[in-house]
C-alpha positions in Angstrom: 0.0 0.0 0.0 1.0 3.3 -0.9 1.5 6.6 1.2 -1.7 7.2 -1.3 -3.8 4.6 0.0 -2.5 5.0 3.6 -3.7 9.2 3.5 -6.9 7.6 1.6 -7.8 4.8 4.2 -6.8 6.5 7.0 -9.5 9.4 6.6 -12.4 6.6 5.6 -11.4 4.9 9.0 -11.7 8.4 10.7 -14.4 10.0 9.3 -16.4 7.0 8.6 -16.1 5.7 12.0 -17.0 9.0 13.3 -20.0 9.1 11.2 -21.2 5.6 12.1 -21.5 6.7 15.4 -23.0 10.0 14.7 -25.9 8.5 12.5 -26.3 5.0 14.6 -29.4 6.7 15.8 -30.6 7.7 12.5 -30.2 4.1 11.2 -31.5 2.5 14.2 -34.9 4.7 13.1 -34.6 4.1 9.6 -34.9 0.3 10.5 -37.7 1.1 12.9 -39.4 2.4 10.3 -39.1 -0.6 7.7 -39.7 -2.9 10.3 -42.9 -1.1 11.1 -44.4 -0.1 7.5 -42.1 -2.6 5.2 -41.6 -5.5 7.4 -38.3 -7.4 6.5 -35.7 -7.5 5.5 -34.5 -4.4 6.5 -31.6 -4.8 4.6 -31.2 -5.2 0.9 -28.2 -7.5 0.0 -26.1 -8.0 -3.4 -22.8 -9.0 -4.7 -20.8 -6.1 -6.4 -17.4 -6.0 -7.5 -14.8 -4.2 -5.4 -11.4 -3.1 -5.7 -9.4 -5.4 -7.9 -12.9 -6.5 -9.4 -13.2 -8.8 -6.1 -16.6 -9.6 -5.4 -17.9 -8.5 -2.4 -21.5 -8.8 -0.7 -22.8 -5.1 -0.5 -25.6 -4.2 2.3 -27.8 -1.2 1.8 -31.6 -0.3 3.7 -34.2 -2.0 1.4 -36.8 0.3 -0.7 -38.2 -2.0 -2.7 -41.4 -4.3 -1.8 -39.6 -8.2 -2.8 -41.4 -10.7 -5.1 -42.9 -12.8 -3.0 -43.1 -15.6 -6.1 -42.5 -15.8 -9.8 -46.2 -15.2 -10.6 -46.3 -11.4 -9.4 -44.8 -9.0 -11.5 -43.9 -5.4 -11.2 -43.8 -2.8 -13.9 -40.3 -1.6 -13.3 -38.2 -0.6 -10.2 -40.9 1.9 -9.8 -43.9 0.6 -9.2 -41.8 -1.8 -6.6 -40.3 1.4 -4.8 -42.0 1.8 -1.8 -43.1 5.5 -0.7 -40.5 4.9 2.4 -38.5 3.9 0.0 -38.3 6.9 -2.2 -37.8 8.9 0.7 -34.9 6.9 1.8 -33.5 6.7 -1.6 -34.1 10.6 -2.3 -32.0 11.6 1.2 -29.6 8.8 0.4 -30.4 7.8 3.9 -30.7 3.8 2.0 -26.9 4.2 1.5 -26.2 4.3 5.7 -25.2 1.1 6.4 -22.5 0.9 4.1 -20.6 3.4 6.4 -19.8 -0.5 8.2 -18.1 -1.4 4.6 -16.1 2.0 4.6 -14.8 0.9 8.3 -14.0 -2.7 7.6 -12.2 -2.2 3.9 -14.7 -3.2 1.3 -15.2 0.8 0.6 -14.5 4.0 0.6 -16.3 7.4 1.6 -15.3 8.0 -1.8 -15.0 6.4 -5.4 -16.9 5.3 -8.6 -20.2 3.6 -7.2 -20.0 -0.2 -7.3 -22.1 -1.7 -10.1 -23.3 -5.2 -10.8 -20.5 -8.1 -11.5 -22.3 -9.0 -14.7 -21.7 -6.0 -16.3 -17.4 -7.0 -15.8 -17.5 -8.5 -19.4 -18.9 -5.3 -21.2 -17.4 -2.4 -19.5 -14.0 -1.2 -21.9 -10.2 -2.1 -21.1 -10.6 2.3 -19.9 -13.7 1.7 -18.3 -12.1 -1.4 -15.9 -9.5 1.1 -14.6 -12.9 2.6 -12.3 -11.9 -1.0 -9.7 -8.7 0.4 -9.3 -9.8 1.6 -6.2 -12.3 1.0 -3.5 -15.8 1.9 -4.4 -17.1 4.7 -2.4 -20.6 6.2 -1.3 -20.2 8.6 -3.0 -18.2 9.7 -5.9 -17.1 11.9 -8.8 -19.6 11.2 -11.1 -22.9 11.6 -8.7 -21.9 15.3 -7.8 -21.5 16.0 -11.2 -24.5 15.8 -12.1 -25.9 12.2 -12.5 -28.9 12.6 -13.2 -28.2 14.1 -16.6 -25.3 12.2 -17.2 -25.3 9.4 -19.8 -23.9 6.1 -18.4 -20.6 6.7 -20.9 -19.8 9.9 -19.0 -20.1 8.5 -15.2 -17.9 5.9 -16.2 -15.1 7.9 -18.0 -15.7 10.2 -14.4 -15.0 7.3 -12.3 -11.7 7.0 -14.7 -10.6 11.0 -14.1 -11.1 10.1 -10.3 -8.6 7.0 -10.2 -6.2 9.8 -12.0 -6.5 12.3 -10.5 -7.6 11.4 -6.9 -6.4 14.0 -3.9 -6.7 14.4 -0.6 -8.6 17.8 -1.4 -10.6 15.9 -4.1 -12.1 13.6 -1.6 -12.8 16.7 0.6 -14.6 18.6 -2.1 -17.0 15.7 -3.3 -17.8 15.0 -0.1 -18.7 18.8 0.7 -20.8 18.7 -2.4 -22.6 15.4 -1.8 -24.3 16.6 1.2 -26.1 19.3 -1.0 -27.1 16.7 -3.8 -30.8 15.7 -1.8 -31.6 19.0 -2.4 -31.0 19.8 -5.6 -33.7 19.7 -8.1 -33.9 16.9 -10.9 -32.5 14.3 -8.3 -33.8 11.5 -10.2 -34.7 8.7 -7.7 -36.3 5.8 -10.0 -33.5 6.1 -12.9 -32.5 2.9 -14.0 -28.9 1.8 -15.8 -30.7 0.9 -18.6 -32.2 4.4 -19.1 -29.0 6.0 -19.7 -26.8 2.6 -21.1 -25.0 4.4 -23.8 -21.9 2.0 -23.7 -24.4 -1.4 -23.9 -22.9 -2.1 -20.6 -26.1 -4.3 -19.8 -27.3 -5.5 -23.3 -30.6 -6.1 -23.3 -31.4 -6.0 -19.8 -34.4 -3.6 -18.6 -34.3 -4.5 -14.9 -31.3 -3.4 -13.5 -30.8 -1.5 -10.3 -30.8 2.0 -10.1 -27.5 3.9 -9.8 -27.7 5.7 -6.6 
């Protein structure tokens, strides 16, 4: 590890430690509250590539009503979300408990969000430089803008950050991520296919929302 990644995990095992305990209250109501109007799970559970394109099992607070059985079907992420759900998801409150992946490794604070492992085969040789680092909470790409961002563009973002990552660049995303809930246009039920410029998930149609 370099003094690079040292400066880097250093300040996700400070800060991110110091926010876990900060917010443990705020998670402990946003699982009240699923318990109590969504039932379980609370948590929402899926294998995503990390650093080094290791797969990793990511944990985030569920928003989405499950399918109870192969006969019901949903018109899109959508129609699943469920109104706590939106809220969560438009306050990127659903994003708290991987603060515990920031402390144990898996992630960072900051760095290119972590996408499905099927999508490994598609992305370019450019595009696979985005898993030379930890993926974060929050990144490059979603204070840029995401919404109106095509797929292409987030990605070659992710790229600019593994280059020209700083100290002070971490700083300032993270200074700007805390006024992206308020900004108008934050859209909530945007899917990867919507903006797959790149045919990064062929013909899918039912792929998670980048958050």
């Amino acid at each position: 590890m370099n003094s690079r990644n040292y400066v880097k995990r250093a300040m996700d095992i400070v800060v991110g430690g110091l926010m876990l305990v900060v917010l443990a209250p705020v998670m402990a109501a946003v699982a009240g509250a699923l318990l109590a109007f969504s039932g379980r799970p609370v948590l929402f559970r899926q294998v995503r590539p990390g650093l080094h394109q290791v797969p990793w099992t990511m944990c985030k607070f569920r928003t989405m009503r499950p399918a109870r059985d192969r006969a019901e079907f949903w018109h899109g992420d959508d129609e699943r979300t469920t109104k706590l759900g939106r809220f969560l998801r438009r306050t990127s409150l659903d994003e708290l408990p991987q603060l515990v992946h920031v402390v144990t490794g898996r992630m960072s604070l900051v760095g290119p969000r972590p996408l499905l492992v099927e999508y490994l085969p598609r992305y370019s040789a450019h595009h696979l430089r985005r898993h030379e680092v930890r993926p974060g909470i929050t990144g490059l790409a979603q204070v840029s803008g995401r919404s109106r961002l095509t797929l292409g563009q987030r990605l070659d973002l992710d790229v600019r950050y593994v280059d020209e990552w700083s100290l002070w660049l971490d700083i300032r995303i993270l200074c700007r991520t805390l006024t992206v809930p308020f900004q108008t246009g934050h859209a909530t039920g945007q899917t990867i296919a919507d903006i797959d410029d790149v045919n990064l998930c062929g013909d899918r149609e039912e792929e998670i929302a980048s958050r």
